[in-house]
C-alpha positions in Angstrom: -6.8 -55.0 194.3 -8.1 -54.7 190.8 -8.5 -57.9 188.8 -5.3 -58.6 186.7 -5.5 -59.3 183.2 -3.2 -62.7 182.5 0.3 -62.7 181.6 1.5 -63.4 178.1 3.2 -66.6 177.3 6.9 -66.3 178.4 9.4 -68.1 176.1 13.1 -68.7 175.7 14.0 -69.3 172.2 16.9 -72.3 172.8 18.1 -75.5 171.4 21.5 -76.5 170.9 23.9 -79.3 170.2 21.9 -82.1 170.3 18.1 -83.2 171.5 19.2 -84.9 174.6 20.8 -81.1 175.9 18.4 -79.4 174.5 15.6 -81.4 176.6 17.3 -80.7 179.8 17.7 -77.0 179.1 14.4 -77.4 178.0 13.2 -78.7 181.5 15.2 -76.7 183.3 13.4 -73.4 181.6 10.2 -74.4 182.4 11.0 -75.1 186.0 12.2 -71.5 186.1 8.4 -70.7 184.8 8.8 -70.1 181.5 5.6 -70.9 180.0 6.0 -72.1 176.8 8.7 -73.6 174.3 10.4 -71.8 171.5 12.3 -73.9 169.6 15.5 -73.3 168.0 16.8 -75.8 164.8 20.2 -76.2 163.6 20.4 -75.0 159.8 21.1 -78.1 158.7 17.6 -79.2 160.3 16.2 -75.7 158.6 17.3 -76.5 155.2 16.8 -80.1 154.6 20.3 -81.5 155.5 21.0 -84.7 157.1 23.9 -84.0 159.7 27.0 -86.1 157.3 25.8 -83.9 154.4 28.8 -81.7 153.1 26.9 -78.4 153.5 26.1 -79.5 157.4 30.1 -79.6 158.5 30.7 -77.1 160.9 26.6 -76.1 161.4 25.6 -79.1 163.3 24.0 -78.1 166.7 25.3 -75.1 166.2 22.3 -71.6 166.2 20.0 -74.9 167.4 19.4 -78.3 167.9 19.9 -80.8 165.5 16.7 -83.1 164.4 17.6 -85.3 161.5 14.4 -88.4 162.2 12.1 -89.3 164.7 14.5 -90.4 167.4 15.9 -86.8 167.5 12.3 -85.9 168.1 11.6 -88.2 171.0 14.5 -87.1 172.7 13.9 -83.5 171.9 10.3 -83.5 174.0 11.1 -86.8 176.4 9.5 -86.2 179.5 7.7 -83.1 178.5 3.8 -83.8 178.2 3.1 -81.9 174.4 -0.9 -82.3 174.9 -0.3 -79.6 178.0 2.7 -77.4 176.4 2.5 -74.6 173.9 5.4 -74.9 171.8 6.4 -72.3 169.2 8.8 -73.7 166.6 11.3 -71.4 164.4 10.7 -73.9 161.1 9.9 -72.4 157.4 11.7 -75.0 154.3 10.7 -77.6 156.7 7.8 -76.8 158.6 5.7 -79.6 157.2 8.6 -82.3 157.9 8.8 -81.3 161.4 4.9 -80.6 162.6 4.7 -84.5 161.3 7.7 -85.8 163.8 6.0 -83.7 166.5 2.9 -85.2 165.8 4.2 -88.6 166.0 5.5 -87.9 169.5 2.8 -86.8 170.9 0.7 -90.0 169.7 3.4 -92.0 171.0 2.6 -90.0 174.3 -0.8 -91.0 174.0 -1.7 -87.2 173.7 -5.0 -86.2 171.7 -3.5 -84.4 168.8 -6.4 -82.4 168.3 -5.8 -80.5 171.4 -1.9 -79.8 170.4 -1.5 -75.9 171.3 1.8 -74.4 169.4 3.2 -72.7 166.3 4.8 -73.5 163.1 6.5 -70.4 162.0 6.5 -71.4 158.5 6.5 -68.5 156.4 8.9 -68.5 153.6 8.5 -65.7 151.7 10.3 -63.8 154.6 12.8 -66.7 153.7 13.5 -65.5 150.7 13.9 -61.4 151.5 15.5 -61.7 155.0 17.0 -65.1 156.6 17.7 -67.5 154.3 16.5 -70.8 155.3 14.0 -71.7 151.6 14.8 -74.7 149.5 11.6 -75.0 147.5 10.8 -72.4 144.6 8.2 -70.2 145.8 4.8 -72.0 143.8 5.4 -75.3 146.0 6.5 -73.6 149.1 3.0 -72.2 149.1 1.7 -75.6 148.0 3.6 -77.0 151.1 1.9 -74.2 153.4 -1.7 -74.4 152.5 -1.2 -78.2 152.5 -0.5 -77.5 156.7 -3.0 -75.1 156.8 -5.8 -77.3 155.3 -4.5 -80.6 157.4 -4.0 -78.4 161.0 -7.5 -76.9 160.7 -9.0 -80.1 160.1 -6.8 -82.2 162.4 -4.7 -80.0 164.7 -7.6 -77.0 165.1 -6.1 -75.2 168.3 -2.2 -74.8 166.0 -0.9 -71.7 164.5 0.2 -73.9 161.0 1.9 -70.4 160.0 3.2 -67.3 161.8 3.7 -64.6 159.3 7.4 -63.0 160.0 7.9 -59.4 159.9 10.4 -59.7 162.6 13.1 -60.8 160.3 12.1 -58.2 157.3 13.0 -55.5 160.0 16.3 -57.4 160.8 16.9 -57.1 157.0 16.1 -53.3 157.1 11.9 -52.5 156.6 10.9 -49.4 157.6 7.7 -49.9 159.8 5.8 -48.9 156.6 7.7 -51.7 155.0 7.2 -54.0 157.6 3.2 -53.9 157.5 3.1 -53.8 153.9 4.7 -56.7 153.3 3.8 -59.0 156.2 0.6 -58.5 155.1 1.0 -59.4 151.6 2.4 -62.2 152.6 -0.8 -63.3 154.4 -2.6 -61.9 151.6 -0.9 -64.5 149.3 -1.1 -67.4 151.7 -5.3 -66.9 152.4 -6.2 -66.2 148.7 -3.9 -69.6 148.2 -6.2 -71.4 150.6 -9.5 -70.1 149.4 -8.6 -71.2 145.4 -7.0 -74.4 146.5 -10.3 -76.1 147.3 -9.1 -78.0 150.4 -11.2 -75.9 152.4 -14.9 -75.1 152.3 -15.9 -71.4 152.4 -17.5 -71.5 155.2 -14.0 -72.8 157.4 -12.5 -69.4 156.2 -13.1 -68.0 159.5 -11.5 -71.0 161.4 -8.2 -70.7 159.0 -8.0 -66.6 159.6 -8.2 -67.2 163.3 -5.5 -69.9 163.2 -2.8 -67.1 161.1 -0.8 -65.6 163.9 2.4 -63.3 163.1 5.8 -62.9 164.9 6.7 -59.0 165.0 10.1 -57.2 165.9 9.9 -54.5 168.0 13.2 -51.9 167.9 14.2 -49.7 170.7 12.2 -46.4 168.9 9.2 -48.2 171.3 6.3 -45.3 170.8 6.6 -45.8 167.3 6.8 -49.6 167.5 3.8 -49.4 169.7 2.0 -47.2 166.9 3.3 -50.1 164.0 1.3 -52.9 166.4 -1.6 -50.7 166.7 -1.5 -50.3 162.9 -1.3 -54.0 162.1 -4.0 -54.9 164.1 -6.5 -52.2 162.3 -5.5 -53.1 158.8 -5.6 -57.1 159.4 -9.4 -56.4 160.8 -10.0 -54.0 157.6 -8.6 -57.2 155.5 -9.8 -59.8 157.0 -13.8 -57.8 156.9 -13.4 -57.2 153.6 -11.3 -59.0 151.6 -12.5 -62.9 153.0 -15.8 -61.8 154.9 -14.8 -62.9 158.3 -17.9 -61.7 160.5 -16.6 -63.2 163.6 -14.6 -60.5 165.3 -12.9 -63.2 167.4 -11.5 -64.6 164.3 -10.3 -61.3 163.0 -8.2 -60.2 166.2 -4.4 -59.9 165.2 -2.8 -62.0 166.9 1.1 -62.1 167.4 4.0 -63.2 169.2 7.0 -61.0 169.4 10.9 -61.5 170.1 12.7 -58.3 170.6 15.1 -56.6 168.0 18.3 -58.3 167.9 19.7 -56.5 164.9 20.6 -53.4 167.8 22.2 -55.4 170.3 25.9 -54.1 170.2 29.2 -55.6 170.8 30.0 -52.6 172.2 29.0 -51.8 175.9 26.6 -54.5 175.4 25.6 -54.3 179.1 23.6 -51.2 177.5 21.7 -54.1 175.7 19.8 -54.8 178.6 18.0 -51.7 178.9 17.0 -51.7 175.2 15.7 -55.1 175.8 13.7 -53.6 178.3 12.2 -50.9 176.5 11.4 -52.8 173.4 9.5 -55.1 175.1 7.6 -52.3 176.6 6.9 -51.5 172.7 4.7 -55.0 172.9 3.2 -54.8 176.3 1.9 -51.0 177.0 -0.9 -51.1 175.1 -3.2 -53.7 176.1 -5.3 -53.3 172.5 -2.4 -54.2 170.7 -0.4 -57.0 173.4 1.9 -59.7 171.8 0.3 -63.1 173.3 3.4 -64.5 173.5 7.0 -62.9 174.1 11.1 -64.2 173.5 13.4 -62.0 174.9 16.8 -62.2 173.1 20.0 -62.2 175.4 22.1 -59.3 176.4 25.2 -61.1 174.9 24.2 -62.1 171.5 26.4 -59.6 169.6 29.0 -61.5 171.7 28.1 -65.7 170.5 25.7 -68.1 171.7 24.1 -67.0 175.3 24.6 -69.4 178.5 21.7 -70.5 180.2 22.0 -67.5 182.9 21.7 -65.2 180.3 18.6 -66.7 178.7 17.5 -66.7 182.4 18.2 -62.8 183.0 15.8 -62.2 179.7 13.0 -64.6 181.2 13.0 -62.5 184.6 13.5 -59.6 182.9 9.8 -60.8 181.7 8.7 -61.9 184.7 8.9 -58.6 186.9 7.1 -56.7 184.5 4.3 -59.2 184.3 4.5 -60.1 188.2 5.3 -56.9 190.0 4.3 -53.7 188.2 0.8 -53.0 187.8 0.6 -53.1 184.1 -1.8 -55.7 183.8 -4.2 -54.3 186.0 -5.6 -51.3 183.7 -7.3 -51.4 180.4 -5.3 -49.6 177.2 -3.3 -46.5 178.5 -3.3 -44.7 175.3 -6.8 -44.7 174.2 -8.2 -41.2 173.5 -4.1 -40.3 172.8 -3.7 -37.7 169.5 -0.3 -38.5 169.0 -0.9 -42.2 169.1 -3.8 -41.8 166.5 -2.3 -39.4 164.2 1.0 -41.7 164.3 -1.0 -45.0 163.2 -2.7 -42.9 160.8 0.8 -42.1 159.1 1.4 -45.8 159.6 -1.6 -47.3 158.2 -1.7 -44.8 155.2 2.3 -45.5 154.1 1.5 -49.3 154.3 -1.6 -49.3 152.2 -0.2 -47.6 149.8 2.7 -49.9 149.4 0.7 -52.7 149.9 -1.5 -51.7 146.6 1.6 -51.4 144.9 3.0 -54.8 145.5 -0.7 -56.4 144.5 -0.1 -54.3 141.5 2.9 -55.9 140.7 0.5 -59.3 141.0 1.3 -60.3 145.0 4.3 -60.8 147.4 5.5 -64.1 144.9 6.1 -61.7 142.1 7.4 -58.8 143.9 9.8 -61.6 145.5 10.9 -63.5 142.1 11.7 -59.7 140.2 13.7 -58.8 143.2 11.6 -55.8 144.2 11.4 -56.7 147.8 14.7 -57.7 148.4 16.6 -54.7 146.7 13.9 -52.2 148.7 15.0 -54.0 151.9 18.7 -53.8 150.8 18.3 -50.0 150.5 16.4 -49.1 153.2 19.2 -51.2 155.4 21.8 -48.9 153.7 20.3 -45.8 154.2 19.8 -46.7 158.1 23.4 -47.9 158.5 24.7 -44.4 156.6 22.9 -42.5 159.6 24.4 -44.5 162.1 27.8 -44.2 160.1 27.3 -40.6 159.8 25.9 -39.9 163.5 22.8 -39.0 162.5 21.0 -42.1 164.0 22.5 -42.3 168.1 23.7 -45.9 169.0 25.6 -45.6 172.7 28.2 -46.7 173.2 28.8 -46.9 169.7 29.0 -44.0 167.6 28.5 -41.4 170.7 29.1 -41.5 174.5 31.6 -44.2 173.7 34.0 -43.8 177.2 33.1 -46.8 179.4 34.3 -48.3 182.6 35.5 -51.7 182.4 32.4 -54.0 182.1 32.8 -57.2 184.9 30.2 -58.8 182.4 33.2 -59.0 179.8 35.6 -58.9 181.8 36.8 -62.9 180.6 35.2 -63.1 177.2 35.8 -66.5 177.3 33.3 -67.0 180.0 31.3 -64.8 178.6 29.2 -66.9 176.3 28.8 -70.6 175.6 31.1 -72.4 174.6 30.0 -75.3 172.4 31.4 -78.9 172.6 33.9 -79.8 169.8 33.0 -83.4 169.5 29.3 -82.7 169.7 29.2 -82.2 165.7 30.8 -86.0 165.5 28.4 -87.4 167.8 25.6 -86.3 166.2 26.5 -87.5 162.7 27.8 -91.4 164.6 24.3 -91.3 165.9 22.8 -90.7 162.8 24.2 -93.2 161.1 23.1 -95.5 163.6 19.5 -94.6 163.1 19.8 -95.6 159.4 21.5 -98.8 160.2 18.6 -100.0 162.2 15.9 -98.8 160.4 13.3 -100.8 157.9 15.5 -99.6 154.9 13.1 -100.5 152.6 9.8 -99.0 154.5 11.7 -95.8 154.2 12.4 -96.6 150.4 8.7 -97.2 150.0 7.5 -94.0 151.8 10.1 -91.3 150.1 8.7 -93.0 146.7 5.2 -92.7 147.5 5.8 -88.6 149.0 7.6 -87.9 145.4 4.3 -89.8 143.6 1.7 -87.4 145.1 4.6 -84.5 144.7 3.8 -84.9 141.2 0.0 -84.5 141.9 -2.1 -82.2 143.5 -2.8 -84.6 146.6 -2.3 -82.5 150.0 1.6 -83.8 151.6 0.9 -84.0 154.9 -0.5 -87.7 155.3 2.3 -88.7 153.2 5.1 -86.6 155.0 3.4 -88.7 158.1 4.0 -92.2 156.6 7.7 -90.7 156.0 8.3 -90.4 159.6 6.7 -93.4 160.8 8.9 -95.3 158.6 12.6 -93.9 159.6 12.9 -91.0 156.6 15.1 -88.8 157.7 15.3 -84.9 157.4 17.8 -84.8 154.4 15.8 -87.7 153.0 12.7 -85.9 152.8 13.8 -82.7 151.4 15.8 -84.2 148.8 12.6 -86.5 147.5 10.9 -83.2 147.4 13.9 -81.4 145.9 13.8 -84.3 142.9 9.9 -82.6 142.0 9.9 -79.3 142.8 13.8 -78.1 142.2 15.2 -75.5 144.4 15.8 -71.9 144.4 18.3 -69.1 144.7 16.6 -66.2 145.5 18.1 -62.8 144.1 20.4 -61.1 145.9 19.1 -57.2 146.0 22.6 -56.1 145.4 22.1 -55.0 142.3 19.0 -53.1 142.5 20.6 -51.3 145.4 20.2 -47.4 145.3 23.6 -46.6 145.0 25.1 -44.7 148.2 24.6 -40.7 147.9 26.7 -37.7 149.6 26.9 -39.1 153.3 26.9 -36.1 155.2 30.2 -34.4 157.3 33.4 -36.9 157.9 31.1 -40.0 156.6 31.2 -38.6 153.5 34.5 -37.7 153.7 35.8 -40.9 153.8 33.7 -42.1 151.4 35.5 -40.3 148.9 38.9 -40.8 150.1 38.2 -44.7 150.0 36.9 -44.1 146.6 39.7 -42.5 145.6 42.3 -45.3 147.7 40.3 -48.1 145.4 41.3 -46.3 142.0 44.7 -45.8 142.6 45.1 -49.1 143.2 43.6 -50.8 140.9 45.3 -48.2 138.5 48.8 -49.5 140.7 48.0 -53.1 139.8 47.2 -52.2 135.9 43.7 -53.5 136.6 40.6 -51.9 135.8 39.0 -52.3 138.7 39.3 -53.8 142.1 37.2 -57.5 142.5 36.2 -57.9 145.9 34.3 -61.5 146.3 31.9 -61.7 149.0 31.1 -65.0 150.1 28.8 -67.1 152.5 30.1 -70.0 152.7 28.0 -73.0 155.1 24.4 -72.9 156.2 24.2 -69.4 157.4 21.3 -67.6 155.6 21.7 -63.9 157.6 22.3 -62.6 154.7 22.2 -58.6 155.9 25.5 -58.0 156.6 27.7 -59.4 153.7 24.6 -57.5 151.1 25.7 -54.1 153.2 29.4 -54.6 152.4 28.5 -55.3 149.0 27.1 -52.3 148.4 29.5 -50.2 150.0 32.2 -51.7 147.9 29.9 -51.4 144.6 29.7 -47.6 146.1 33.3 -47.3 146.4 34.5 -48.4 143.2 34.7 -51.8 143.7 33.3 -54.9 141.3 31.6 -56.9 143.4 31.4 -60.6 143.2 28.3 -61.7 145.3 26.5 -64.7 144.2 24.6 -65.0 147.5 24.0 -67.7 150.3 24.6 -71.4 150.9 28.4 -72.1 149.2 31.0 -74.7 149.8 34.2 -73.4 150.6 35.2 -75.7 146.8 33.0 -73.1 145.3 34.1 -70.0 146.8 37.4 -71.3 145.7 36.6 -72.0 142.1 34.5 -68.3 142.0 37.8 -66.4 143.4 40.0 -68.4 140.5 37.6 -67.6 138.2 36.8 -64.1 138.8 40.4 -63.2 139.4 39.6 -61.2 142.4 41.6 -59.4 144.8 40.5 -60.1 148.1 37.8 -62.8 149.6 35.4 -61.6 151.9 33.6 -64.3 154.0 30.8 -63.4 156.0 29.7 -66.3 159.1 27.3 -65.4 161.6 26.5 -69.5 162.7 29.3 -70.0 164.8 30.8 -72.2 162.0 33.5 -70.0 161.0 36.2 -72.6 163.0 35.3 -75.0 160.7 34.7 -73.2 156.9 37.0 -70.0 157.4 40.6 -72.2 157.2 38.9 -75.1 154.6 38.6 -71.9 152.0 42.4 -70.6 153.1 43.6 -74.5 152.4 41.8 -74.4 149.1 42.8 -71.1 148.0 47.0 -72.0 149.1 46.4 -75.4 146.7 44.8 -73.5 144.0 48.3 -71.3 143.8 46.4 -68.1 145.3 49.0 -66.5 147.3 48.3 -63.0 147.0 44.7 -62.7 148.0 43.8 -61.6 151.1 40.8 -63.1 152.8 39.1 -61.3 155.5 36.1 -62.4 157.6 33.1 -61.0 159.0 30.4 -61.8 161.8 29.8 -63.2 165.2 33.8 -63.9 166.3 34.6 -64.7 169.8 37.8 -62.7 170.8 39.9 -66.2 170.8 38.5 -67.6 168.0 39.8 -64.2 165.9 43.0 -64.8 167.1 42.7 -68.0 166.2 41.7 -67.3 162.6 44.4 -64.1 162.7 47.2 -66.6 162.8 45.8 -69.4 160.0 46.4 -66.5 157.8 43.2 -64.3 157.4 43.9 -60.9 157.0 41.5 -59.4 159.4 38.6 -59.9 161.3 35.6 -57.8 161.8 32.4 -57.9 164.3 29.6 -56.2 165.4 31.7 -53.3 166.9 33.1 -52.8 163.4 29.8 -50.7 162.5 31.8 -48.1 159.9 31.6 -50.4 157.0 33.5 -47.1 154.8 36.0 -47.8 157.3 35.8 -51.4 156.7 36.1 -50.8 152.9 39.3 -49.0 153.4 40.9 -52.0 155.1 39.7 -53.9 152.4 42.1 -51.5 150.3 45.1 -51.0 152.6 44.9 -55.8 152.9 44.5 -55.5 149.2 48.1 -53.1 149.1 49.8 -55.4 151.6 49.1 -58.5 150.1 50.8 -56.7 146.9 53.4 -55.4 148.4 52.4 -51.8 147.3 53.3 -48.8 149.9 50.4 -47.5 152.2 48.2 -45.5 150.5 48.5 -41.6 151.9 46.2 -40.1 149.6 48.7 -39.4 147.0 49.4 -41.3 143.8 53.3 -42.4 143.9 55.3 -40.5 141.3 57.1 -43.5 139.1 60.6 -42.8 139.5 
């Protein structure tokens, strides 16, 4: 038989409730031969929240596993050697905070730290555009990078201190073209950082550029997903060769981990998930030039809530036969010598060079993020793609064609259907935690939180005092907040506004585009109003920011004002905005799980505040039950994935909006007074 080539690393990215479950699910993968760790954080862990913080209720354990201080951390890894496991961790804000308490750990373990194999995903620019986990401004969230990049490379040499995301700018709507362009100007920002911050010698450029790694999406259009890896790879060579004179050609190979497009998994049919999940990961394993080193397969169920350990599983074997029983890894590239591949890399590389040049025009990827360029060409480019799905022009089975089905046994009991998290898991973590701060040196940790916001101040690199931090008890909130003090924190900009506003949609799209333009005058003509004030809120941790920016610019496009002051709101201030603003109707948008929690505090607020005649209507991942639940608390309606028409979802806006106002149902004619 010819000689196989080996397998890429095989994750599962997990983590939930707290760190004692998440280590046994953590065991329990790799006994099923997963071969490394991807590890998913809590928001509250993301954002630099302890777990009894106001913004934490409801989040806690929720998209991941809680880790508020060094205990969390033990407990997280107990049992599981770190100086022998790769372990990938999905951590920007943060990222220095946690590298230190896995650090720790794996001294504790006796483990030489300098052979510590893993990944730090910690790129927050992506942050900013896409998934909503920054604190810092962008200046000292750079700072806070380059500080792990000049400590790893000295100390940690065989860890990835950053993993440049273009996964989640696809999520939030980049093209391909878009996608290249500004992943790599985010690198671009990050290595010109490191060579002008003087921490590392010239000469260790070529060690820092072969420690950059980047995590990729790869959608179901696989040949030209395939082409966009291709194309990465040739332009970080031309880059890295030219722009920071890396000779080594080791040193320049793009390298890249990969988890699958989860923005296309439907609610809808989603047994049909699987097979996209299969094909895009054929997108990152064909070509052999171009091979993700490590892969994360996202469930078949997550349109539908938080997957059970069998479904994690399924994706894992899903893996496994591809690597184990087809022949792939036997041949050499199968699409060298291909015309269609080169001529569709060309395109790529061509349409991302240009808009990379454009960007460094604009001074970098910091710039382009702080003037809202990025963010409002990410916002359009998402509304453009969801106006071809909307208008049929894109094909989604399923969904918007071929939408007969059988009964699926896979959904049969939706209840069972996904996992279920523990009520009283939220309340166990936060006892726990304040046991860790009763037994801790309370003034070590005093000491070591003053010292970190001392050399804040300076230019001293964070890391050895970040290290003291955890050593000493700090914990996660702690930390954040002593760093919040010195460098303040940011609200990036929304890209609502800058938003190309919604053209013609072709055929019945359009159609009802205009007669829910027309449904919003009349009324707010009914209610002697100018307009129509739709608030759009996101009330909790949740930073997926995509789908409450794509009703806010269908409702701008619709007639609507639109009240949208972005993420990371109390339910007190979504409250005091609605008052304020005088709005019609309050639109929450929850994908964390947390809406049990968050969605009836804003009802309670809004009934105490006198607002009786505002209908509030959520959006996002909603177990069946839990909409009924919600459905009889009060909220006017619910929508989830499967509500992909968001014209349609706009009009409902209008006819809660009529209801709540006890105005007849709007017919498409104008009621003659009498």
């Amino acid at each position: 038989m010819a000689e196989r080539d080996r397998p890429w690393l095989m994750r599962t990215y997990a983590g939930h409730s707290s760190a004692a479950a998440s280590n046994e699910l953590y065991r329990k993968n790799l006994a099923k031969g997963q071969t490394g760790l991807s590890v998913a954080f809590d928001l509250p862990t993301q954002t630099g929240y302890d777990p009894d913080h106001v913004l934490a209720r409801g989040e806690v354990g929720r998209v991941g596993v809680p880790v508020s201080h060094l205990g969390d951390m033990r407990a997280l890894f107990e049992g599981i050697p770190l100086e022998r496991t790769n372990t990938s961790m999905t951590i920007n804000a943060t990222a220095m905070w946690l590298l230190a308490m896995y650090q720790v750990v794996a001294e504790e373990q006796g483990a030489d730290i300098a052979k510590l194999t893993g990944t730090t995903q910690n790129d927050i620019v992506k942050e900013y555009l896409s998934r909503g986990t920054h604190v810092f401004p962008p200046g000292p969230s750079i700072r806070l990078t380059t500080d792990m990049i000049a400590y790893t490379v000295a100390n940690i040499p065989k860890w990835n201190p950053i993993n440049i995301c273009s996964y989640h700018l696809q999520e939030a709507g980049a093209t391909p073209v878009q996608e290249l362009a500004y992943a790599m100007c985010t690198a671009i920002e990050v290595l010109d950082a490191v060579r002008a911050g003087g921490q590392v010698a010239p000469e260790q450029m070529g060690e820092v550029v072969a420690r950059i790694s980047f995590f990729v999406n790869a959608g179901v259009r696989f040949v030209e997903e395939m082409c966009k890896l291709r194309a990465f790879g040739r332009i970080w060579e031309r880059v890295t060769r030219d722009r920071y004179g890396i000779a080594d050609p080791k040193q320049r190979r793009f390298r890249y981990g990969v988890q699958v497009n989860s923005l296309g998994l439907t609610e809808a049919q989603p047994e049909n998930n699987v097979q996209r999940i299969v094909l895009e990961m054929l997108a990152v394993t064909l070509s052999k030039d171009a091979r993700a080193r490590a892969v994360q397969l996202p469930a078949w169920n997550e349109a539908l809530g938080l997957p059970r350990p069998w479904d994690q599983q399924w994706s894992l074997r899903i893996q496994q036969v591809l690597a184990y029983e087809s022949d792939l890894l036997e041949y050499g590239d199968l699409f060298d010598g291909s015309h269609v591949v080169e001529a569709k890399v060309a395109e790529l590389v061509a349409g991302a060079d240009a808009e990379i040049e454009k960007v460094l025009g604009m001074g970098g990827v910091v710039p382009a993020v702080e003037s809202g360029y990025l963010k409002a060409a990410l916002v359009g480019s998402h509304a453009e793609r969801r106006a071809r799905i909307e208008s049929g022009q894109d094909k989604v089975v399923g969904v918007n064609c071929f939408e007969t089905t059988e009964p699926s046994p896979l959904t049969a009991d939706l209840d069972t259907a996904i996992m279920q998290m523990d009520p009283d898991s939220e309340r166990a973590v936060t006892a726990a935690f304040g046991r860790w701060l009763a037994g801790r040196d309370e003034q070590a940790a005093q000491r070591a939180l003053a010292e970190l916001k001392r050399q804040a101040a300076g230019d001293a690199n964070l890391v050895p005092a970040t290290l003291d931090c955890v050593r000493a008890g700090v914990t996660t909130g702690e930390w954040a907040f002593a760093l919040r003090e010195v460098f303040g924190e940011y609200r990036a900009p929304t890209g609502v506004g800058g938003a190309p506003v919604t053209g013609a949609l072709p055929g019945d799209a359009g159609d009802e585009l205009l007669a829910v333009r027309a449904a919003v005058a009349a009324t707010a003509a009914e209610l002697g109003s100018g307009r129509l004030r739709l608030l759009v809120g996101k009330p909790g941790l949740d930073g997926h920011s995509n789908g409450a920016e794509q009703i806010a610019v269908r409702a701008r496009d619709a007639g609507f004002e639109v009240v949208y002051q972005g993420i990371r709101l109390t339910p007190e201030q979504i409250t005091a905005a609605a008052v304020a603003e005088d709005v019609h109707c309050v639109g929450l948008s929850i994908l964390s799980g947390a809406h049990a929690e968050l969605v009836p505090d804003v009802l309670r607020r809004l009934r105490r505040a006198g607002v009786e005649d505002v209908p509030v209507i959520v959006g996002g991942i909603i177990p069946a039950a839990d909409e009924q639940a919600l459905l009889a608390q009060g909220v006017a309606a619910v929508f989830t994935p499967k509500d992909f028409g968001i014209t349609t979802i706009i009009g409902r806006i209008v006819d809660e909006i009529r209801l709540a106002n006890k105005l007849a149902p709007w017919t498409g004619q104008v009621p003659v007074s009498p």
